[in-house]
C-alpha positions in Angstrom: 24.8 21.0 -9.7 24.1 17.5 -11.2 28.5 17.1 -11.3 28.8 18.3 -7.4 26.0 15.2 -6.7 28.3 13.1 -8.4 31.3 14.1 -6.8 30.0 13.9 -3.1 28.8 10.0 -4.1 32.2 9.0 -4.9 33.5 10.4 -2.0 30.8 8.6 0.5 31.5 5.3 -1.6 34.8 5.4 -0.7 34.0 6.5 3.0 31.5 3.5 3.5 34.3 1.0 2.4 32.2 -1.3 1.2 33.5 -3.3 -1.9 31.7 -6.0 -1.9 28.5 -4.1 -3.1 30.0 -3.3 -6.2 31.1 -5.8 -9.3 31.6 -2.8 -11.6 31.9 0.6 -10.3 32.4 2.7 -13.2 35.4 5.7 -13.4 33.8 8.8 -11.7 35.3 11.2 -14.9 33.1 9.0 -16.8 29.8 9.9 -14.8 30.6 13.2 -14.8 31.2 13.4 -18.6 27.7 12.1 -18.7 26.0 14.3 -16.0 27.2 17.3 -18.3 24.7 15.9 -21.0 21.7 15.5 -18.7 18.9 17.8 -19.6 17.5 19.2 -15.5 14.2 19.1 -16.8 14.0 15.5 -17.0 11.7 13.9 -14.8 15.3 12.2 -12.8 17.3 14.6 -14.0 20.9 13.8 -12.1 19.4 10.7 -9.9 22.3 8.4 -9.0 21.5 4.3 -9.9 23.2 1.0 -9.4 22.3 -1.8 -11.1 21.9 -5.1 -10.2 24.6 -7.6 -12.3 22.5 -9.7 -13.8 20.9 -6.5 -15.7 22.6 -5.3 -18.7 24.3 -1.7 -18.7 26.3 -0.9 -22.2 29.7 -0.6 -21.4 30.0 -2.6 -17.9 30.2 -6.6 -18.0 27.2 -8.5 -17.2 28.3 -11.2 -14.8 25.1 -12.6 -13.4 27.7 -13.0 -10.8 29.6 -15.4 -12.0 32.9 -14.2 -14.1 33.1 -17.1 -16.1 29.3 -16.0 -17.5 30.7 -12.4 -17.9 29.9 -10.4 -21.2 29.7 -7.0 -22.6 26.4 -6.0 -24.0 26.2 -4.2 -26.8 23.1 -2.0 -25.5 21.7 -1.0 -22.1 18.6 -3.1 -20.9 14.9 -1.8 -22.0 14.9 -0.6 -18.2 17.9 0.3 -17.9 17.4 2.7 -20.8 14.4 4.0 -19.9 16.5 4.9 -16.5 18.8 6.9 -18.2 16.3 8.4 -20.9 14.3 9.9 -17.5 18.1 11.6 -16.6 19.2 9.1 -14.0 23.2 8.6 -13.9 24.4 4.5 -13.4 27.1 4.8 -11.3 27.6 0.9 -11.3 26.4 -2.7 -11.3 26.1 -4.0 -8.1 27.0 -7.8 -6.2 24.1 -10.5 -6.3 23.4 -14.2 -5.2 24.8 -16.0 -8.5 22.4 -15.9 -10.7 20.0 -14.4 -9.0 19.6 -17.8 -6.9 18.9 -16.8 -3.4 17.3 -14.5 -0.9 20.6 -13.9 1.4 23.2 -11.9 -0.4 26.4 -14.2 0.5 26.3 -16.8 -3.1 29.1 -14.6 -4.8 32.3 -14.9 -5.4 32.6 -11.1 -4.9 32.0 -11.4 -1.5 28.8 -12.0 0.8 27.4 -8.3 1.1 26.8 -6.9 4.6 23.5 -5.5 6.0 23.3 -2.0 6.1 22.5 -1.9 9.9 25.2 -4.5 11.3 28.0 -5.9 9.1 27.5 -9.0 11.6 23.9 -10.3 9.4 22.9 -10.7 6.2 21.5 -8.1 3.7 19.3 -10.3 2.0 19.1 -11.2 -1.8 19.7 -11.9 -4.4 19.2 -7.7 -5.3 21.7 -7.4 -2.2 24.4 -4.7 -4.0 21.4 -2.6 -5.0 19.5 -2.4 -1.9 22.8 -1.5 0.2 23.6 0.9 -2.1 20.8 2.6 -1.2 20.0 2.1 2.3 23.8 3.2 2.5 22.8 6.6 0.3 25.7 5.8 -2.0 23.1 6.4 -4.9 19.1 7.8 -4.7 17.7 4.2 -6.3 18.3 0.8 -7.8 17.2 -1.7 -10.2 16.8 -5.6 -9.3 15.2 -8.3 -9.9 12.8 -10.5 -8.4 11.9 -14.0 -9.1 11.1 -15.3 -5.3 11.3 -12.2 -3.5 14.7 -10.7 -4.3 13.5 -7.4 -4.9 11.6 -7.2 -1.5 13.8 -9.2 1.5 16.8 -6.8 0.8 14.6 -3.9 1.0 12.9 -5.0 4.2 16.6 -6.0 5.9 18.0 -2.8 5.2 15.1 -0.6 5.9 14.1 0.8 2.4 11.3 0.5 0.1 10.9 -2.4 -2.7 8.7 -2.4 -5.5 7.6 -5.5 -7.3 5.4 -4.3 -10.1 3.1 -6.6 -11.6 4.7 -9.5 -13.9 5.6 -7.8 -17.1 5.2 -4.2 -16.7 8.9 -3.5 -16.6 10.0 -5.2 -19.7 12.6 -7.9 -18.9 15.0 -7.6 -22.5 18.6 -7.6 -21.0 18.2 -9.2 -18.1 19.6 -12.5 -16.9 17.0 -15.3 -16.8 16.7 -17.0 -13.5 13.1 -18.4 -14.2 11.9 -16.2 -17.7 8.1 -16.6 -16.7 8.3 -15.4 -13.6 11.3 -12.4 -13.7 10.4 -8.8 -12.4 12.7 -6.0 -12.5 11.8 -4.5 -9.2 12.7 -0.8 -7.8 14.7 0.3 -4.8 14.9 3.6 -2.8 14.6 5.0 0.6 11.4 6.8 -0.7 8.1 5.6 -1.8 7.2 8.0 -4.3 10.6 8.0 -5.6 10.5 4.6 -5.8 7.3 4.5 -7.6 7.8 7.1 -9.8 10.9 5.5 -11.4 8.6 2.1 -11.4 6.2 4.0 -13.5 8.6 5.6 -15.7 10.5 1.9 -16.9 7.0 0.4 -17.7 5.5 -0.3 -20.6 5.8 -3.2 -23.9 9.4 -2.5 -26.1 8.5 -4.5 -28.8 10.8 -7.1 -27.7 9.8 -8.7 -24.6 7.5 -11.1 -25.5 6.2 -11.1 -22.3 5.8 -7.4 -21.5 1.8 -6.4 -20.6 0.6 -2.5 -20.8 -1.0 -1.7 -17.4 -4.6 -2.1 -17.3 -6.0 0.0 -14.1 -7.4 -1.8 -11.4 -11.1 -0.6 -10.7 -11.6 0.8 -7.0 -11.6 -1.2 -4.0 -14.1 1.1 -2.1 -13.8 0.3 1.5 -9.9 -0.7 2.5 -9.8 -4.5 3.6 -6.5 -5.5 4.9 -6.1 -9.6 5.0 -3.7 -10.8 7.5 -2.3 -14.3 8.0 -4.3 -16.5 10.9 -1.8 -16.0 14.1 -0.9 -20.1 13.7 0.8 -18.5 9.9 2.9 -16.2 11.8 4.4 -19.1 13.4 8.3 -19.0 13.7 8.9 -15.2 13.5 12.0 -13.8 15.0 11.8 -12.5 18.3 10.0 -9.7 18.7 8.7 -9.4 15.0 5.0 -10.5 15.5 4.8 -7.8 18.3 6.3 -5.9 15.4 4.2 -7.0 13.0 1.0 -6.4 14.9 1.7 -2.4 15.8 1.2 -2.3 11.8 -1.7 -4.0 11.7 -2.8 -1.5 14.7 -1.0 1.1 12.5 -3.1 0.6 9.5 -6.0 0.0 11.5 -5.9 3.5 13.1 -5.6 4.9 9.7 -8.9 3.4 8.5 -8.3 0.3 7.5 -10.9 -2.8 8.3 -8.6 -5.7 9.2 -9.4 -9.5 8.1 -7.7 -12.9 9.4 -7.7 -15.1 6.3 -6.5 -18.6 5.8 -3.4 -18.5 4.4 -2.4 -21.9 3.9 -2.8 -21.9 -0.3 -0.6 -19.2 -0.8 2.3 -20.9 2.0 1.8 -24.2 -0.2 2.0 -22.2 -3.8 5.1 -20.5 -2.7 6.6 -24.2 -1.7 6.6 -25.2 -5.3 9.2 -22.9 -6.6 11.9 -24.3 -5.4 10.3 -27.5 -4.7 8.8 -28.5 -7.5 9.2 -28.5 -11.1 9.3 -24.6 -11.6 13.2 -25.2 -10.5 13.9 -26.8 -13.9 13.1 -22.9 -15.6 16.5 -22.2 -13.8 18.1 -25.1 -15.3 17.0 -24.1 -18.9 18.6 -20.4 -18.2 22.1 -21.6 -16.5 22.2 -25.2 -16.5 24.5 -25.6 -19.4 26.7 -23.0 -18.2 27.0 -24.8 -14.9 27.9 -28.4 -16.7 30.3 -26.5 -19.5 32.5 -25.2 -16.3 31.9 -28.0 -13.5 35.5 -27.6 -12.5 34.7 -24.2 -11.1 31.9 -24.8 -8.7 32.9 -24.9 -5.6 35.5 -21.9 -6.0 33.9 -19.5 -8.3 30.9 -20.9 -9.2 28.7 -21.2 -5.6 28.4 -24.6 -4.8 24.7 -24.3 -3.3 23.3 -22.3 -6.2 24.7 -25.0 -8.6 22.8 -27.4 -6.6 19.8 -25.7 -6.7 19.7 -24.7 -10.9 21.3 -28.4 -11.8 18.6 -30.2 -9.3 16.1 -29.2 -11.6 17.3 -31.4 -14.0 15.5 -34.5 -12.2 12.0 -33.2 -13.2 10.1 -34.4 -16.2 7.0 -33.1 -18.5 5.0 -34.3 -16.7 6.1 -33.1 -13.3 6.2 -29.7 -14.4 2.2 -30.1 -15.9 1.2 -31.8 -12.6 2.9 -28.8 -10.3 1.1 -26.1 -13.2 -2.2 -27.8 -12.1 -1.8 -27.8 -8.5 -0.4 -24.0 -9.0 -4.1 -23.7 -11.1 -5.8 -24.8 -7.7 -4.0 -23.0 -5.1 -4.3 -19.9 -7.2 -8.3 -20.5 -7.5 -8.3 -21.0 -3.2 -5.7 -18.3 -2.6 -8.5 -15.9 -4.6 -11.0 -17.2 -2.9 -9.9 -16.5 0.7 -8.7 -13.4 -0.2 -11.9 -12.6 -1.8 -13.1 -9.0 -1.1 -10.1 -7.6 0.2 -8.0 -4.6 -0.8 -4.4 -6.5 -0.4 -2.8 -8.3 1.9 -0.6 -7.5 4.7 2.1 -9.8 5.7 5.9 -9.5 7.2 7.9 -9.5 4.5 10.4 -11.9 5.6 10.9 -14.5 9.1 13.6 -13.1 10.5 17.5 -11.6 9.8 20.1 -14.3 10.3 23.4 -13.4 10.8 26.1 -14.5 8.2 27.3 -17.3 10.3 23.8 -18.8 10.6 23.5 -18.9 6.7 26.8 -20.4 6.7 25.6 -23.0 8.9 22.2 -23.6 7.3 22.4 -22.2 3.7 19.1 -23.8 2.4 17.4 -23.7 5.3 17.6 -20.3 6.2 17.4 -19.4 2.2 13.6 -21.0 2.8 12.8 -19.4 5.6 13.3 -15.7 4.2 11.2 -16.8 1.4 7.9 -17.8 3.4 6.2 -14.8 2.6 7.4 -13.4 -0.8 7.7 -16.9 -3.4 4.1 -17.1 -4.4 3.6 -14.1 -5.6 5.2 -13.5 -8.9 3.8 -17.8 -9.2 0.6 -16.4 -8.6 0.8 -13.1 -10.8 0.4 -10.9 -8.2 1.7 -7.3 -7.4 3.5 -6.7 -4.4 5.6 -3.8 -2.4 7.4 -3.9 0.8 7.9 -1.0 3.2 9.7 -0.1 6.5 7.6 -0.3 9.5 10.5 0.3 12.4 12.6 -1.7 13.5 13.3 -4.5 16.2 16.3 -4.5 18.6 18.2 -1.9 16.4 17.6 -3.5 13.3 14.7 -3.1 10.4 11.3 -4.3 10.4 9.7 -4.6 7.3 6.0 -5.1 5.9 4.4 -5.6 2.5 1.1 -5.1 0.7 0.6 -8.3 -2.1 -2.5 -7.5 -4.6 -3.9 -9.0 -7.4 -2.0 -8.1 -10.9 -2.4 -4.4 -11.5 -2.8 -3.5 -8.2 0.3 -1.7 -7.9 -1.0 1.9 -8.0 -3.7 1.0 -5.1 -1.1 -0.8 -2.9 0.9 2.0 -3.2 -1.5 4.2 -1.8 -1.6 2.1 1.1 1.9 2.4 1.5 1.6 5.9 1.5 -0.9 5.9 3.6 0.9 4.0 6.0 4.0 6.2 5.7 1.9 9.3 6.1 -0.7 8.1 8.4 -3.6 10.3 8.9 -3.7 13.1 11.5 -7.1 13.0 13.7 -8.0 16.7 15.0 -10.7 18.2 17.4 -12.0 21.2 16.4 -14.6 23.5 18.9 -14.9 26.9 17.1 -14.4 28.4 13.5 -13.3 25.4 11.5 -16.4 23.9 12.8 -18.5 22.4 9.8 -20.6 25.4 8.6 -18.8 28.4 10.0 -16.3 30.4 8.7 -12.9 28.9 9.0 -14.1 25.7 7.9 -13.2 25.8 4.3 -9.1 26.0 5.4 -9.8 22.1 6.5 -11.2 20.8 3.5 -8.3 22.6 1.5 -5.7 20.5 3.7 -7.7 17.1 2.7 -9.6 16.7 5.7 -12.9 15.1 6.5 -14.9 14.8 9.4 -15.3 12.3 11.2 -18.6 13.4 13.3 -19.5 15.5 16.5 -17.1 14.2 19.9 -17.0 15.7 23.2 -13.9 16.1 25.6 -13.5 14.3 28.7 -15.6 17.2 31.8 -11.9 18.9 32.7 -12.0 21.8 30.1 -12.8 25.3 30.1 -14.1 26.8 26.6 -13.7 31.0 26.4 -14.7 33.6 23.8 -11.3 35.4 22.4 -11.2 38.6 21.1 -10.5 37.8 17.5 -11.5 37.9 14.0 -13.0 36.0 12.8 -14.5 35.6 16.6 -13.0 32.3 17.9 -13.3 30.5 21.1 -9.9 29.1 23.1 -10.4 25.7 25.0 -7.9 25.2 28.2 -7.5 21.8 30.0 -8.8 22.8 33.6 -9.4 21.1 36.9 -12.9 22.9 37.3 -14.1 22.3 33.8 -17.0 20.5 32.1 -17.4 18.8 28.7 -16.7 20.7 25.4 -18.7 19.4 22.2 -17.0 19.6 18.7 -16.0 17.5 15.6 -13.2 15.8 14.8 -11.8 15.9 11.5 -8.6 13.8 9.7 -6.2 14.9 7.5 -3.4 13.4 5.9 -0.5 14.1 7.3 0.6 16.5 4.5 -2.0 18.8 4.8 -1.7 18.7 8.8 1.3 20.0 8.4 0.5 23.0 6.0 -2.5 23.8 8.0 -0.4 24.0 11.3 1.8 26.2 9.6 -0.1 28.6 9.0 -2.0 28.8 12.5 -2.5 32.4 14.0 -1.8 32.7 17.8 -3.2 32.5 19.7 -4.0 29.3 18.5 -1.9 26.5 19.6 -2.1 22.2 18.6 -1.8 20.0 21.6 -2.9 16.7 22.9 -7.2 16.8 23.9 -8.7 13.9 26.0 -12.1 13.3 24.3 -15.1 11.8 26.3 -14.6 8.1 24.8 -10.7 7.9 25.7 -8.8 8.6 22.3 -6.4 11.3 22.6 -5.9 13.4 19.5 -4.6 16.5 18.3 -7.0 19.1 19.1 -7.3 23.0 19.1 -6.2 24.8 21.7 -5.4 28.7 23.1 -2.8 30.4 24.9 -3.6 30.9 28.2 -2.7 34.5 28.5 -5.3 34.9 25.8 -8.5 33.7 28.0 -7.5 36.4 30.9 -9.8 38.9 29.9 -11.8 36.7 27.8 -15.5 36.0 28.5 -15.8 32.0 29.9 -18.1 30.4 27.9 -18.1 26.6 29.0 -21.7 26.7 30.6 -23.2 26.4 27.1 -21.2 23.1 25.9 -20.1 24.3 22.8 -19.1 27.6 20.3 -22.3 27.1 18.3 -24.5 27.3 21.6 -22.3 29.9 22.8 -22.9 31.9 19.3 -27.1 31.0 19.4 -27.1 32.2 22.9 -25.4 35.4 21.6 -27.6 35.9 19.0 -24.3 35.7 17.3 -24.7 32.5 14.5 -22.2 33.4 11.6 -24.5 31.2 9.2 -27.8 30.1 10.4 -27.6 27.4 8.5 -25.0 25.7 9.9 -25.3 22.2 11.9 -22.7 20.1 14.1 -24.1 16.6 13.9 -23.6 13.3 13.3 -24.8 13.6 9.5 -22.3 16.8 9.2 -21.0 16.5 5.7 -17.7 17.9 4.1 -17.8 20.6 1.0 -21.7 19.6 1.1 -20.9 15.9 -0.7 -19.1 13.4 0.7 -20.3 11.8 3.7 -18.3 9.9 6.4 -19.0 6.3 7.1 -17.1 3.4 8.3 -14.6 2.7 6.5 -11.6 4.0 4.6 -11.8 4.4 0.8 -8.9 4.0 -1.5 -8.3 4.6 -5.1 -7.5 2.1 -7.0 -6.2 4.0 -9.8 -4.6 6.6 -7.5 -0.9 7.4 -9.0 1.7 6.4 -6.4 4.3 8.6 -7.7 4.5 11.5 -5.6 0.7 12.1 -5.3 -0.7 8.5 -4.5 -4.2 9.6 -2.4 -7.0 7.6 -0.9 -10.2 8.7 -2.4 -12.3 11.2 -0.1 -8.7 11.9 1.0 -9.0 8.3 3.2 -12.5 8.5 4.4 -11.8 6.1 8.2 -13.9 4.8 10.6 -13.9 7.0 13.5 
């Protein structure tokens, strides 16, 4: 039941002791009141939310952040509505860098929120409240915002998934300026699909945002280029985060993808001018006055570093702001250009995770640092989404895919992709292309990959079964068995393996050019009284030297072809119009280089 969901949240919130998340937690007899109205068919029917405080929620105060900015909204924000319309129950508004001004979660006067991991660092911000909340499980998602990256550091310190959709698809009406041209409200949860799903479901014009765009689908990037930074870009990561950083480049690699090293450099200097240049003054306009009208109160409740930041913009001029638009004009044009014919690219998704002391120490520095990789893109109008990819000395490591505008379904396939990586599997008898068996693989998504031998120490035998199979055995007396491999995304892997017959058994198979996959195997009580078969090489000789060929037109070669169309190449192929929200899927089911 939706109310014993409800219940059990309360409790954990008050197990993790964790106040400083929360600006507004609202009464749990008030949530439950609700959950009793929440139709279960709804597509997030009984889904627990938090809210970042700079978003408007009817009946909580917005604060931005800052209690002298507090006020109660008459209605919920267009996304915030949209949240609840889909069944989702607000628990709360949750603690941010004032004014959304920061990437580091500690400019509040509600208290510096604490990583998930170790209450020692940082959780990253400004969406800091939110992403805790969830990589805590006190609620299933979040909303935040992201101007320079606050919807994506926070997810990568605290090991969840952040989505920034494309400028404007999430219609910004009720949220808190921090620069109005660039805002996102940005998606948190410890699940991609979930995370895309509820992405999905907030987008779309409401007639009042002025700047709110209906998605227009991306066409398909056919073969999957990853970019990645030049290694003298990945300069000053933490300790052990390019080693990190590289297994998921190898990662993505294994799963298909063709990797690129691109030129970075007008991207780094883009993302420079948000805080740097004249862009700073759109801060100004949003707060500025409300900084000046209560001077008296920065340094206490108002953070001294964020007024810094939003009142330094008031130095700029006209003309300032017209010369930075034009340089922003150029870097976009070069940025294009080196990233030209490439799916997305693939970056850390922040430098490193400073402790709270450090960013006491250094609290623009180390704001800068965290931002290396995330403030061009909403400059640059670009989509963007940051994952989990492990973690580094106990702690999360985080990557992210950046695309153009409207690539958001396509890098979420990636994600996906990279979440569910592909499942490579040799195969020597029945599920052979062409014989009987072989129709249970293409129902699990695979596709093959082409004819591969084993390395000359396995045995191949005949078993007594039906349809008639053959069982290989690693053996020190054996010879080289010839088959296919095939991949399948991990999904399907796991239905197919589910439903295996013994005595067929999965294990690790040595093949001829050193990869080790997943490969069909027997039992070996089943080859005792079976008839050894490895002198022919393979099933299909064994069958033709039988006079035994289940279909005489069947062929194992290297122009085998799955369900009699789609033909394996080099190079992985994903949709760009794929939906990332629960069935994101790479076209030909991620056709990879083998």
């Amino acid at each position: 039941m939706i109310a014993d969901r409800v219940r059990a949240a309360y409790r954990r919130i008050t197990r993790a002791d964790r106040p400083e998340i929360w600006i507004t937690l609202r009464p749990e007899e008030d949530v439950l009141a609700e959950a009793a109205t929440i139709d279960p068919a709804l597509p997030l029917a009984g889904l627990l939310a938090a809210v970042k405080g700079n978003i408007d929620v009817a009946g909580l105060p917005t604060t931005a952040g800052a209690p002298s900015f507090a006020y109660s909204p008459a209605a919920d924000a267009t996304a915030v509505a949209r949240l609840r319309a889909a069944g989702a129950l607000v628990l709360g508004t949750t603690n941010l860098d004032q004014f959304a001004t920061g990437l580091v979660g500690t400019r509040s006067p509600y208290g510096a929120v604490r990583n998930a991991f170790d209450a020692e660092r940082i959780s990253g911000g400004s969406s800091s409240g939110s992403a805790v909340a969830v990589a805590l499980d006190l609620v299933d998602l979040a909303l935040g915002t992201d101007t320079a990256g606050s919807g994506r550091v926070p997810a990568a310190l605290n090991g969840i998934v952040g989505v920034k959709p494309t400028r404007g698809l999430i219609p910004t009406t009720g949220v808190v300026p921090a620069c109005r041209s660039l805002d996102c409200v940005t998606v948190f949860a410890r699940d991609l699909r979930l995370a895309r799903r509820t992405a999905e479901l907030l987008s779309g014009p409401d007639g009042v945002d002025p700047l709110a765009r209906e998605f227009v689908a991306a066409p398909s990037t056919g073969v999957v280029r990853l970019a990645v930074p030049a290694p003298e870009h990945l300069d000053g990561l933490a300790d052990g985060w390019a080693d990190a950083f590289r297994a998921a480049v190898e990662r993505f690699r294994a799963a298909g993808a063709q990797i690129v090293e691109v030129d970075v450099a007008p991207l780094l200097e883009a993302a420079s001018l948000l805080y740097d240049g004249a862009f700073v003054a759109e801060r100004t306009l949003a707060v500025g006055a409300h900084l000046r009208a209560h001077a008296e109160l920065i340094g206490s409740t108002l953070d001294p570093t964020v007024a810094s930041i939003v009142l330094g913009g008031e130095r700029f001029t006209a003309v300032d702001a017209f010369r930075d638009r034009r340089r922003l004009d150029e870097l976009g044009a070069a940025g294009r250009a080196a990233l030209a014919g490439v799916t997305a690219l693939l970056t850390p998704t922040t430098t490193g995770h400073p402790t709270l002391a450090q960013v006491a120490a250094d609290p623009v520095g180390a704001n800068a640092r965290m931002g290396r990789w995330t403030n061009f893109a909403n400059l640059l109008d670009l989509a963007s989404l940051a994952v989990p990819a492990g973690a580094v000395d106990g702690l999360p490591f985080g990557v992210m895919l950046t695309g153009p505008a409207f690539s958001d379904r396509t890098l979420a396939a990636l994600a996906q992709l990279f979440a569910d990586p592909p499942i490579d599997l040799f195969v020597v008898g029945a599920h052979l292309s062409g014989h009987p068996l072989n129709h249970q693989l293409v129902s699990a998504g695979g596709s093959c990959l082409g004819p591969a031998g084993t390395t000359p120490d396995y045995r191949l035998y005949a078993l007594d079964t039906v349809p008639p199979k053959p069982g290989l055995l690693r053996h020190p007396d054996g010879a080289s068995i010839t088959g296919e491999v095939w991949r399948l995304p991990a999904a399907g892997f796991g239905v197919f393996v589910a439903g295996l017959p013994q005595p067929m058994t999965i294990g690790a198979v040595t093949l001829s050019d050193g990869r080790t996959v997943r490969g069909f195997l027997a039992e070996p009580i089943a080859t005792r009284d079976a008839t050894d078969i490895t002198s022919h090489g393979s099933w299909p000789a064994a069958l033709a030297a039988g006079n035994a060929l289940t279909d005489g037109d069947a062929r194992v070669d290297g122009e085998a072809r799955v369900d009699g169309e789609a033909r394996v190449d080099g190079g992985a192929r994903v949709d760009g119009g794929a939906l990332a929200d629960g069935d994101a899927r790479a076209a030909g089911d991620a056709l990879a280089d083998g």
